[in-house]
Backbone as CSV, one residue per row, in Angstrom:
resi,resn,N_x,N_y,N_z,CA_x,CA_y,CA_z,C_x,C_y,C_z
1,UNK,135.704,71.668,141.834,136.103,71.252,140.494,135.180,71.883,139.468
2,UNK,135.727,72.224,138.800,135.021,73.388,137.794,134.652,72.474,136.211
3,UNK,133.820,72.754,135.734,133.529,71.856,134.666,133.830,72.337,133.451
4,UNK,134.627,71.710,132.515,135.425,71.582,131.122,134.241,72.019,130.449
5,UNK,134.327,73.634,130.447,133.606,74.698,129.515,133.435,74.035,128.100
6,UNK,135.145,74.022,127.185,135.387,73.676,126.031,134.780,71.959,125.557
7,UNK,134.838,71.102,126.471,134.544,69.790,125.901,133.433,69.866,126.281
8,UNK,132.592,70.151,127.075,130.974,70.242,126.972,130.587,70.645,125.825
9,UNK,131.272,71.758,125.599,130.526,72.568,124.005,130.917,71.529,122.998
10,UNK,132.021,71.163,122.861,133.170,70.279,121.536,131.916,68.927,121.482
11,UNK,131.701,68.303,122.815,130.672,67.061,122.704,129.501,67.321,122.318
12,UNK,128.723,68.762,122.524,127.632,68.875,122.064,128.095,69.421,120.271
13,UNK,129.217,68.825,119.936,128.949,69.490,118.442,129.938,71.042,118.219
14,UNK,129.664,71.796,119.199,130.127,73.006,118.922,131.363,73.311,118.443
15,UNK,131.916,74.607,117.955,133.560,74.600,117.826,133.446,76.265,118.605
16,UNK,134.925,75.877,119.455,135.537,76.819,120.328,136.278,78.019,119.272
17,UNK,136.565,78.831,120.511,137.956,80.096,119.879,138.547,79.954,121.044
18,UNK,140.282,80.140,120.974,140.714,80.754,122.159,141.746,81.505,121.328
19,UNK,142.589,81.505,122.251,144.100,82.340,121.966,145.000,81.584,122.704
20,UNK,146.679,82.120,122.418,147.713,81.518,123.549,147.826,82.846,124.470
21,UNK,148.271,82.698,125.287,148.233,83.384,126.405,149.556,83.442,126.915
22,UNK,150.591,85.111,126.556,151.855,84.878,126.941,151.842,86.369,127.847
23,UNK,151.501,86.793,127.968,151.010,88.313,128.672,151.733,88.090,130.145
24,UNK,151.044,87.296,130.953,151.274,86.775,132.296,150.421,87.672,133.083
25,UNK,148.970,87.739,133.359,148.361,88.727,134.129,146.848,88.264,134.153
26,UNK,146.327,88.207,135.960,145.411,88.140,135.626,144.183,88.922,135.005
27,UNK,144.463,90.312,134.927,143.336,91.179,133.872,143.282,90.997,132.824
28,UNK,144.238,90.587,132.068,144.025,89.974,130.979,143.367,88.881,130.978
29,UNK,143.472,87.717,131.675,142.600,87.006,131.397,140.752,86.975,131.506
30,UNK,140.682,88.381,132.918,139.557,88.838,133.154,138.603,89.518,131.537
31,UNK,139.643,89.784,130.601,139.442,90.689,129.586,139.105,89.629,128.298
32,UNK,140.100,88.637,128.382,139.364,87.884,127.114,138.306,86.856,127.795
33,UNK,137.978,86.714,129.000,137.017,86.313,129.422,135.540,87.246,129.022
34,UNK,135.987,88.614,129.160,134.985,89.416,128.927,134.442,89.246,127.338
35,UNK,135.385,89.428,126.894,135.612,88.976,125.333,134.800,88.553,124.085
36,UNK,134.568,87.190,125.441,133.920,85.777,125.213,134.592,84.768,124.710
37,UNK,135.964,84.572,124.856,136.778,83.394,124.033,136.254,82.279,125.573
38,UNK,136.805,81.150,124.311,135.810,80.046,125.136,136.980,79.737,126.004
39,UNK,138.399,79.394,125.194,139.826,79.160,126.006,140.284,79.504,125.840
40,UNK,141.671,79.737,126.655,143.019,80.141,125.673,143.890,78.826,126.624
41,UNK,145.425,79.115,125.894,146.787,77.971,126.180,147.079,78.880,126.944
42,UNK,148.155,78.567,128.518,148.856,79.144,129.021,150.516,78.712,128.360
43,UNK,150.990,79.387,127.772,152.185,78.871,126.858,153.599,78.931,127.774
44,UNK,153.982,77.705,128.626,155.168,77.376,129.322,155.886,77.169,128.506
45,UNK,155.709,76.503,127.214,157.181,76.465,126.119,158.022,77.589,125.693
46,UNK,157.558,78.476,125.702,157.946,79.527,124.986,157.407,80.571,125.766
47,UNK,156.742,81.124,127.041,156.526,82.176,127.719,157.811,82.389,129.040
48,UNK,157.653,83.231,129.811,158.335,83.160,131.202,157.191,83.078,131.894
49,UNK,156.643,82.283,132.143,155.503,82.037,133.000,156.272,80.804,134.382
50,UNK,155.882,81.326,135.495,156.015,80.268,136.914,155.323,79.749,136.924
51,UNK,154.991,78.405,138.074,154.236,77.363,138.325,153.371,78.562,139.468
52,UNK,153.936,79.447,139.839,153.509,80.109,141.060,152.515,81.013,140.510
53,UNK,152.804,81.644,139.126,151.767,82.437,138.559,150.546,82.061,137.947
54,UNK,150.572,80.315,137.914,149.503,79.413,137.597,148.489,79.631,137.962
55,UNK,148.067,79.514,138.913,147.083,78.988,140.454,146.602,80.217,140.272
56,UNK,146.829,81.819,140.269,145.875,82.986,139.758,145.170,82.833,138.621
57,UNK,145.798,82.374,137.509,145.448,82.699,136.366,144.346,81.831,135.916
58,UNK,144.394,80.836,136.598,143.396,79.437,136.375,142.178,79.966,137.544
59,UNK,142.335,80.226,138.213,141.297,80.666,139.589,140.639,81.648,138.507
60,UNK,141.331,82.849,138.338,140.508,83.409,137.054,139.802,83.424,136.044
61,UNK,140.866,82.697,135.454,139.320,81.860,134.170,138.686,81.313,134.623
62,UNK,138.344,80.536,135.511,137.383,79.618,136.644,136.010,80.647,136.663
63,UNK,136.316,82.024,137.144,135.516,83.265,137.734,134.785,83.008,136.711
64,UNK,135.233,83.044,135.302,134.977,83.936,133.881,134.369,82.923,133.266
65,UNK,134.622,81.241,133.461,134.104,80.473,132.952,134.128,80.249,131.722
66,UNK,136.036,80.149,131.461,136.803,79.983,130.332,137.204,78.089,130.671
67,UNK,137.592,77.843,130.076,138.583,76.422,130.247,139.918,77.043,129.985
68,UNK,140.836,76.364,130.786,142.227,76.982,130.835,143.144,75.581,130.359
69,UNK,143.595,75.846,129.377,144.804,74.135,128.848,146.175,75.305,128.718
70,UNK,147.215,74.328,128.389,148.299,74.860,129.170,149.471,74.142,128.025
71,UNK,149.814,74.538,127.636,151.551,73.779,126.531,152.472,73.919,127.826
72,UNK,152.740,72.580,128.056,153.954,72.317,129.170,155.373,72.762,128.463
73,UNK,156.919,72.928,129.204,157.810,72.864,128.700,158.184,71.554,127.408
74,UNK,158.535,70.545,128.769,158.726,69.340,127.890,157.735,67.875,128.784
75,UNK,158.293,66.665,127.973,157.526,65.429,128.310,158.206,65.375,129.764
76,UNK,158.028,65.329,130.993,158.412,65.426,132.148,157.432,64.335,133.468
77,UNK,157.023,64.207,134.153,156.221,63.656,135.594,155.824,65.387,135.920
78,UNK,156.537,65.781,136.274,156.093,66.858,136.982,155.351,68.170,136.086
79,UNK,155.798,67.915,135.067,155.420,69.049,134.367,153.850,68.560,133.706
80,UNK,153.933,67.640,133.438,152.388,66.954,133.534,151.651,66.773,134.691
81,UNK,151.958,66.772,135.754,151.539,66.523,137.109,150.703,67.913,138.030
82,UNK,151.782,68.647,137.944,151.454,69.851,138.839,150.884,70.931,138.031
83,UNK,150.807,71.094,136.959,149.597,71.968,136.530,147.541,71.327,136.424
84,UNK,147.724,69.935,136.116,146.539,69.541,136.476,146.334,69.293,138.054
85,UNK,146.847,69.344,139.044,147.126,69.746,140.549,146.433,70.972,140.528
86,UNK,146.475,71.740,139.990,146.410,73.215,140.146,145.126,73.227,139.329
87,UNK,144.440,72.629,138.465,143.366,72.928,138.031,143.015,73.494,136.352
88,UNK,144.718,73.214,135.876,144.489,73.243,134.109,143.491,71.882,133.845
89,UNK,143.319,72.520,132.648,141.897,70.920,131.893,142.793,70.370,131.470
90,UNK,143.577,70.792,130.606,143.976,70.260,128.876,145.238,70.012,129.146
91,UNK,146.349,69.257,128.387,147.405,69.328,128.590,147.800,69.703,127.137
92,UNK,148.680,70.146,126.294,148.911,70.331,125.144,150.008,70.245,125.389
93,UNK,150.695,69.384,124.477,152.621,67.914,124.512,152.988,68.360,123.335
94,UNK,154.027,69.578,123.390,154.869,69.582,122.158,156.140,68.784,121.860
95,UNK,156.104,68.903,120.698,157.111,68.474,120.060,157.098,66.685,120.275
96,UNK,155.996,66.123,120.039,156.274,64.987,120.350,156.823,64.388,118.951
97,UNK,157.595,62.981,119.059,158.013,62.056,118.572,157.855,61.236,118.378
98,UNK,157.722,60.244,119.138,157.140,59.158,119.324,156.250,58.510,119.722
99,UNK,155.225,57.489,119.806,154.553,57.014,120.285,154.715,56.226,121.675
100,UNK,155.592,56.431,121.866,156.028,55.708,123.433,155.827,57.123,123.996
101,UNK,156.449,58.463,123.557,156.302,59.588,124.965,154.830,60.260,124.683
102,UNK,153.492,59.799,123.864,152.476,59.958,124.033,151.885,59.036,124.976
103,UNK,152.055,57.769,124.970,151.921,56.914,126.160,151.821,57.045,127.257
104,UNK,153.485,57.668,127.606,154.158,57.956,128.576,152.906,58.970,129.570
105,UNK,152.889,60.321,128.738,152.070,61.422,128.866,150.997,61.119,129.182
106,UNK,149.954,60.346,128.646,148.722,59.440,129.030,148.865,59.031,130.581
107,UNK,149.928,58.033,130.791,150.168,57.499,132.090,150.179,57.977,132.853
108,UNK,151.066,59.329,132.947,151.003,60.789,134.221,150.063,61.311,133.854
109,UNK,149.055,61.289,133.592,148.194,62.292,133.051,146.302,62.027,133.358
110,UNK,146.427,60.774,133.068,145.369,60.078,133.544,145.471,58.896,134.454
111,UNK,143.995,58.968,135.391,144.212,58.027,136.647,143.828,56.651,135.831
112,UNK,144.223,55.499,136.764,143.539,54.479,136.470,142.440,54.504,136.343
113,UNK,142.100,53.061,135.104,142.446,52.333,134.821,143.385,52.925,133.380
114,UNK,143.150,53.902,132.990,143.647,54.284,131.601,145.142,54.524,131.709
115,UNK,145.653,55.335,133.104,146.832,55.589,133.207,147.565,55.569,134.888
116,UNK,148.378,55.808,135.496,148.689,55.564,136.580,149.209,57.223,137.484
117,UNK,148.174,58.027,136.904,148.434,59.826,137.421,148.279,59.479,139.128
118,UNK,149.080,60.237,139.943,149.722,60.450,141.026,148.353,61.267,141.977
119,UNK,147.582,60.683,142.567,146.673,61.261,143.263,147.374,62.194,144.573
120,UNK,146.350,62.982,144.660,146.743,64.004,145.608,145.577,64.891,146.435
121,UNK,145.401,65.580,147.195,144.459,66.144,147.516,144.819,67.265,147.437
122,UNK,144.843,68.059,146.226,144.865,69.529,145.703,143.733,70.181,145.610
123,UNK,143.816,71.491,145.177,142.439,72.257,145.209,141.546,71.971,144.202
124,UNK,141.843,71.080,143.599,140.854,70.124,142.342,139.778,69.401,143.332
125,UNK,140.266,68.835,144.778,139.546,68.113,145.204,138.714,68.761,146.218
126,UNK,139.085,70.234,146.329,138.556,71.417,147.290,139.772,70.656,148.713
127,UNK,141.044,69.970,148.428,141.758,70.303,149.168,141.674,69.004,150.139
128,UNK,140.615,67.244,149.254,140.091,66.579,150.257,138.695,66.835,150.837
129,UNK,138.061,67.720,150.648,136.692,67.999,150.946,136.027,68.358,150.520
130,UNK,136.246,68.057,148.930,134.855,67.462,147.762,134.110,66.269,148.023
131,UNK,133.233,65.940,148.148,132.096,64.856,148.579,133.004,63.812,147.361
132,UNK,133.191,64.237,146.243,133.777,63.468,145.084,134.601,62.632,145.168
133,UNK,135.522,62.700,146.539,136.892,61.745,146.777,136.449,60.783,147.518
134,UNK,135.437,61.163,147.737,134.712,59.396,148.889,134.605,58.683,148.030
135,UNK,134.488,58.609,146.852,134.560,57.160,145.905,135.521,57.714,144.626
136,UNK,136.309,57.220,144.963,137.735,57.051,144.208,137.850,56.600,142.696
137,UNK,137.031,55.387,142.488,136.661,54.966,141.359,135.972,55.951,140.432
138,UNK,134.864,56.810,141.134,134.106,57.268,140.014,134.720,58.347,139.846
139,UNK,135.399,59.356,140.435,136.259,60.452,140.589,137.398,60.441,139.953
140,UNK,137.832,59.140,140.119,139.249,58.972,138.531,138.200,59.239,136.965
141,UNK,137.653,58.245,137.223,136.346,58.468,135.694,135.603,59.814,135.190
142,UNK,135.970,60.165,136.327,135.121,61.892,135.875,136.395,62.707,135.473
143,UNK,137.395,62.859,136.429,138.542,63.532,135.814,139.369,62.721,134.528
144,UNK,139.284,61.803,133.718,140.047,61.202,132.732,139.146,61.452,131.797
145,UNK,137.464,61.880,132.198,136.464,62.635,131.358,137.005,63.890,130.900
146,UNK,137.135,64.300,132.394,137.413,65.984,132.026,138.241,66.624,131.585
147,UNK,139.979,65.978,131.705,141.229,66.341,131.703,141.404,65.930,130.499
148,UNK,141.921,66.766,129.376,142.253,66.672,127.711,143.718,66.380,127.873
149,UNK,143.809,65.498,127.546,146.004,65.317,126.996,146.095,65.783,125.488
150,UNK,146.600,66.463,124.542,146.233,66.324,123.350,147.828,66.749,122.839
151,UNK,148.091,65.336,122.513,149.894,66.016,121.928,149.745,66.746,120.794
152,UNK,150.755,67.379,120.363,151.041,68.931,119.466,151.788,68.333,118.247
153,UNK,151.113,67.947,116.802,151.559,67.527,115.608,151.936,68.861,114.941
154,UNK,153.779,68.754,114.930,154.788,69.569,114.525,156.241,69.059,113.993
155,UNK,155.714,67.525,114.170,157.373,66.973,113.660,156.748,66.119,112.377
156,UNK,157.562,65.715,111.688,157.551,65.086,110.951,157.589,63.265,111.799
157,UNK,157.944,62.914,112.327,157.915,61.561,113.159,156.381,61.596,113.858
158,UNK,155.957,62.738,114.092,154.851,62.710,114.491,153.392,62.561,114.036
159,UNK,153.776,63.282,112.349,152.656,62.915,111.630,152.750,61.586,110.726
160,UNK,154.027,60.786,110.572,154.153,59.556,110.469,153.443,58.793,111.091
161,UNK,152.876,58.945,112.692,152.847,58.051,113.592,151.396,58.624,113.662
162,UNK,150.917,59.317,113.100,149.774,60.370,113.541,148.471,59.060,113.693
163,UNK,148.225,58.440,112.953,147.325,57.218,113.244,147.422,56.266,114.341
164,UNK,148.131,55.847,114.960,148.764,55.287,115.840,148.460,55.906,117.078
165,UNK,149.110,57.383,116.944,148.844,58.166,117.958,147.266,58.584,118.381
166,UNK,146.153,58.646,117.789,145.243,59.116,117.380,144.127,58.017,118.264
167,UNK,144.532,57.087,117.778,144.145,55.669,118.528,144.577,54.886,119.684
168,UNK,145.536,56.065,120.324,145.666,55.474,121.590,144.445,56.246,122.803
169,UNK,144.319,55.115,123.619,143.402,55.456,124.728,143.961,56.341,125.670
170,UNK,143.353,57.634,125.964,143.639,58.541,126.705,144.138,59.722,126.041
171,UNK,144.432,59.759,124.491,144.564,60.971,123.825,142.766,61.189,123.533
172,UNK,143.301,62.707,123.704,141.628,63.282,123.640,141.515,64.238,122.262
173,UNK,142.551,64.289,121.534,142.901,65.246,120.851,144.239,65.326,119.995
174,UNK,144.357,66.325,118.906,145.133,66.577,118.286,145.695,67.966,118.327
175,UNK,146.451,68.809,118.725,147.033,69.928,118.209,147.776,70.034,117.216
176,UNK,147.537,71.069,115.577,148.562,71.034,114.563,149.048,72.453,114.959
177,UNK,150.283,72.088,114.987,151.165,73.273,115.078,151.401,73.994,113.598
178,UNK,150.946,74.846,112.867,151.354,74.815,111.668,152.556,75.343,111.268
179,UNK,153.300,76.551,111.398,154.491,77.239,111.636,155.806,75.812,111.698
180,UNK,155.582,75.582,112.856,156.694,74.176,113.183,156.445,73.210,111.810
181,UNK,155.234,72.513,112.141,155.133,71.437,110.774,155.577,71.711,109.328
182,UNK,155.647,73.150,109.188,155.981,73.357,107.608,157.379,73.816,107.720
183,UNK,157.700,74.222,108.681,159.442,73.971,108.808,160.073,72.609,108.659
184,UNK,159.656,71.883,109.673,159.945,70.135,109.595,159.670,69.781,108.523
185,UNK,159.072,70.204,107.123,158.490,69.543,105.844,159.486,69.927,104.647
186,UNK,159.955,71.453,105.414,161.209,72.448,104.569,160.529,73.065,103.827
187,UNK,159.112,73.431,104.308,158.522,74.327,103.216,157.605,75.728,104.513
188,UNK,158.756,76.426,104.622,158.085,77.239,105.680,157.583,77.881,105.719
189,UNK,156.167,78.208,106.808,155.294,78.672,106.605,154.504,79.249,105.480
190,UNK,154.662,77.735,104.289,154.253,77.815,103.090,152.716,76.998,103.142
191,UNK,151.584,77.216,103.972,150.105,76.827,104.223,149.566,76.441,102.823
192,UNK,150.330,76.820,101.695,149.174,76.447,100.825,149.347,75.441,99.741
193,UNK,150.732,75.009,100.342,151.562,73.825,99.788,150.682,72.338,99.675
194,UNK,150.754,71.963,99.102,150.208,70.502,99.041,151.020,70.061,99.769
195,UNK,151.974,69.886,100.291,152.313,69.102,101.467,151.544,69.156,102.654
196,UNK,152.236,70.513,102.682,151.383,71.049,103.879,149.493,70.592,103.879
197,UNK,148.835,70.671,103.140,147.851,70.432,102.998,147.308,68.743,102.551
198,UNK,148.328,68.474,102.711,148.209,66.524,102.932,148.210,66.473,103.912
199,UNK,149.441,66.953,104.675,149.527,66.800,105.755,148.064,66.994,106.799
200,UNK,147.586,67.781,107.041,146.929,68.494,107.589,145.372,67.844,107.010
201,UNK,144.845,67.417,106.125,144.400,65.929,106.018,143.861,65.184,106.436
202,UNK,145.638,64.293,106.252,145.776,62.846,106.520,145.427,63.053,108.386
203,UNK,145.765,64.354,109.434,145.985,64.552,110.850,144.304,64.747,110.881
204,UNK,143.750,65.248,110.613,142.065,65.638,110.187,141.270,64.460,110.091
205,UNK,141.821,63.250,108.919,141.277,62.504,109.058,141.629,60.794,110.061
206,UNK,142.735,61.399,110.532,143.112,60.218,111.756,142.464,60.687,113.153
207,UNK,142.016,61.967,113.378,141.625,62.488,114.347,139.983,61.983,113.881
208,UNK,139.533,62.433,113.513,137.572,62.077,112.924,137.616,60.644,112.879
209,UNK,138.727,59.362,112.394,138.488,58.064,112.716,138.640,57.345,114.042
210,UNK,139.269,58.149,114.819,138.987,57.976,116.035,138.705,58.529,116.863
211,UNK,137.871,59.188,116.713,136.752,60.544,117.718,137.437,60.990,118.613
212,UNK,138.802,61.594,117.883,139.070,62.383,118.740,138.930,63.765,118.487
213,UNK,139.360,65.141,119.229,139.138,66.565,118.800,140.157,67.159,117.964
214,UNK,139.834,67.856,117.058,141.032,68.708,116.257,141.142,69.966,116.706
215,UNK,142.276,70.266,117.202,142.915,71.782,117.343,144.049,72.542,116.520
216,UNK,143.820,73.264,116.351,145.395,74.183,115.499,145.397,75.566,115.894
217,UNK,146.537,75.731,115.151,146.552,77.505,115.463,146.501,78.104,113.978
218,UNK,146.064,79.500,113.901,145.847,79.968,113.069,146.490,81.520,113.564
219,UNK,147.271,82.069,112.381,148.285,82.818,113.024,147.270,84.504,112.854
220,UNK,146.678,84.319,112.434,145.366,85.722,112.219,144.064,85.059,112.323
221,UNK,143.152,86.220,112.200,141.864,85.826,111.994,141.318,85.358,110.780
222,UNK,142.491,85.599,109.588,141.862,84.850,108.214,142.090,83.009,108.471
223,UNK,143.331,83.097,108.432,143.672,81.593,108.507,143.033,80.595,110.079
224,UNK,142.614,81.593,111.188,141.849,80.642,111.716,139.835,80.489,111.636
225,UNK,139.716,81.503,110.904,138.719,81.270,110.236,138.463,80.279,108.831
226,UNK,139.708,80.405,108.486,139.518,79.553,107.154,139.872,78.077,108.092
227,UNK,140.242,78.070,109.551,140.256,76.422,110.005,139.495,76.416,110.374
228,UNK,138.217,77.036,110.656,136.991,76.898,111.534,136.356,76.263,110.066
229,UNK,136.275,76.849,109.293,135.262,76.546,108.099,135.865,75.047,107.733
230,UNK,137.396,74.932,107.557,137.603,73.416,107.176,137.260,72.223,108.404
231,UNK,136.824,72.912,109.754,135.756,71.671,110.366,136.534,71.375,112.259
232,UNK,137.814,72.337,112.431,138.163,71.858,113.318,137.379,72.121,114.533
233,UNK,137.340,71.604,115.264,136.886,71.831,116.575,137.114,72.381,117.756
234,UNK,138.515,73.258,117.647,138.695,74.112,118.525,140.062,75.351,117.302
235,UNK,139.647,76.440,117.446,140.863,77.178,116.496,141.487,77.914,117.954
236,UNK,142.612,78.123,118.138,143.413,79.004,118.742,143.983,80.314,117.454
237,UNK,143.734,81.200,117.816,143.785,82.211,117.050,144.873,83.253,117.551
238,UNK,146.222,83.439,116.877,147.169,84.710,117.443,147.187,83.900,119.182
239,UNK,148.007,85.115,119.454,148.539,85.539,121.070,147.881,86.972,121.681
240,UNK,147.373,86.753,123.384,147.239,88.151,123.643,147.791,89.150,123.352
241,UNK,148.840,89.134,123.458,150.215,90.114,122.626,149.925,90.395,121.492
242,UNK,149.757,89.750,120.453,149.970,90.230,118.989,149.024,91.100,119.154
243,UNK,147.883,90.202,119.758,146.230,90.936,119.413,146.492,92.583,120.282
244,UNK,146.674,92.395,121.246,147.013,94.219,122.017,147.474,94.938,120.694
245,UNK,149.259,94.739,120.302,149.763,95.270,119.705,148.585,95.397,118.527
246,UNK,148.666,95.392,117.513,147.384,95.327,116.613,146.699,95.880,116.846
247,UNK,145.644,96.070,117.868,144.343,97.113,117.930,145.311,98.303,118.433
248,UNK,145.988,98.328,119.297,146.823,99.739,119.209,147.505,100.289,118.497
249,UNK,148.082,99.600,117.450,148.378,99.899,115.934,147.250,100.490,115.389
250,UNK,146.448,99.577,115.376,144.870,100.815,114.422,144.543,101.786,115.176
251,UNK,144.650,101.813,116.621,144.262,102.593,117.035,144.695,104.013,116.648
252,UNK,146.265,104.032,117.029,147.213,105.161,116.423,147.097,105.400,114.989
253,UNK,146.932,104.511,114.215,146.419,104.939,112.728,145.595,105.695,112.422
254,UNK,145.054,105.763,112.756,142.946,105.915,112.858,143.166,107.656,113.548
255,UNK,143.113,107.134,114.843,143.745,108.794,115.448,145.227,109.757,115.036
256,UNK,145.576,109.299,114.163,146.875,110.137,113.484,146.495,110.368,111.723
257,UNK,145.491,109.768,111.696,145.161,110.247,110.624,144.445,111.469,109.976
């Protein structure tokens, strides 16, 4: 069991970088490991990524001594289940709604006493022959330490509920989706809107009243620098993709010039 790179640093104070991760390869991940990003998302919502191409890509960042969190499809058992099986930290829950399927997510997600997650002897546990599973009790407590659930604020029902949500036991976190949220507001990808910027806030300050972590994305390096400076605690910055495309864009610039 490999130890939660990102929330060691986040508890001592620090703030992370990662990226999303839609590439599907492990050299790439060998590469922004090299990098130095602290994490990136493995993005199942929106990538073609398998459950089968998991288990490399996480073994990898493991090597590199990244933390690996993961945006599931949807609110599911299994889809919450079998990637922390496999050794993701984080869970990141889009599109949530309600406060019952953050719950829900909590419940598969974390062991008792906080939630009722489905024990197993996966390679989390070295397979049953981690010294760690001989006491059951303290081994749920260390993984409900280690394992981040952090649903994804992008709906409008969601930042309604955003206090509520914020204060339930077993959320570790906040993700703002910004792109989505300012669609749901009807002001798209308009960041500098006072809505938008209530919004984003009021989620800021429901997250800091109940110690939990703030995450967002920032679609360049200006705007996730300008979220590092407004205080969050983890920025996801672009996609491996964009970022390739981009330096090989300058690249060809530069040399065709």
């Amino acid at each position: 069991m490999k130890e939660n790179m990102i929330l060691k640093k986040m508890q001592a104070g620090e703030q992370v970088v990662g990226t999303f991760f839609e590439t599907i390869g492990t050299s790439i991940v060998e590469c922004l490991g090299i990098a130095g990003l602290d994490f990136f998302i493995v993005d199942f919502e929106h990538s073609t990524f398998t459950a089968e191409s998991l288990l490399e890509i996480v073994h990898t960042a493991e090597l590199r001594d990244m933390s690996t969190l993961m945006r599931i499809k949807d609110i599911s058992r299994s889809n919450v289940l079998r990637p922390l099986d496999v050794g993701v930290q984080g869970l990141i829950i889009p599109n949530i709604r309600t406060v019952d399927e953050v719950k829900q997510v909590v419940d598969w997600g974390k062991y008792a006493p906080i939630g009722n997650r489905g024990f197993f002897l996966s390679r989390v546990t070295d397979f049953g022959y981690s010294d760690k599973v001989s006491d059951l009790p303290a081994y749920f407590k260390e993984r409900n330490q280690e394992t981040l659930i952090i649903p994804q604020c992008e709906t409008p029902e969601c930042l309604e509920n955003i206090e509520e949500i914020c204060a339930i036991d077993g959320v570790d976190g906040i993700f703002v989706g910004p792109f989505d949220l300012t669609i749901a507001l009807g002001i798209p990808a308009q960041f500098d809107h006072p809505i938008f910027k209530e919004a984003l806030a009021r989620i800021y300050k429901a997250c800091r009243n109940n110690n939990k972590f703030t995450f967002i994305f920032g679609a360049n390096t200006e705007q996730a620098k300008y979220y590092r400076d407004y205080g969050f605690d983890a920025v996801t910055c672009s996609m491996d993709a964009s970022i390739m495309i981009e330096a090989f864009k300058n690249m060809l610039e530069t040399v065709k010039k």
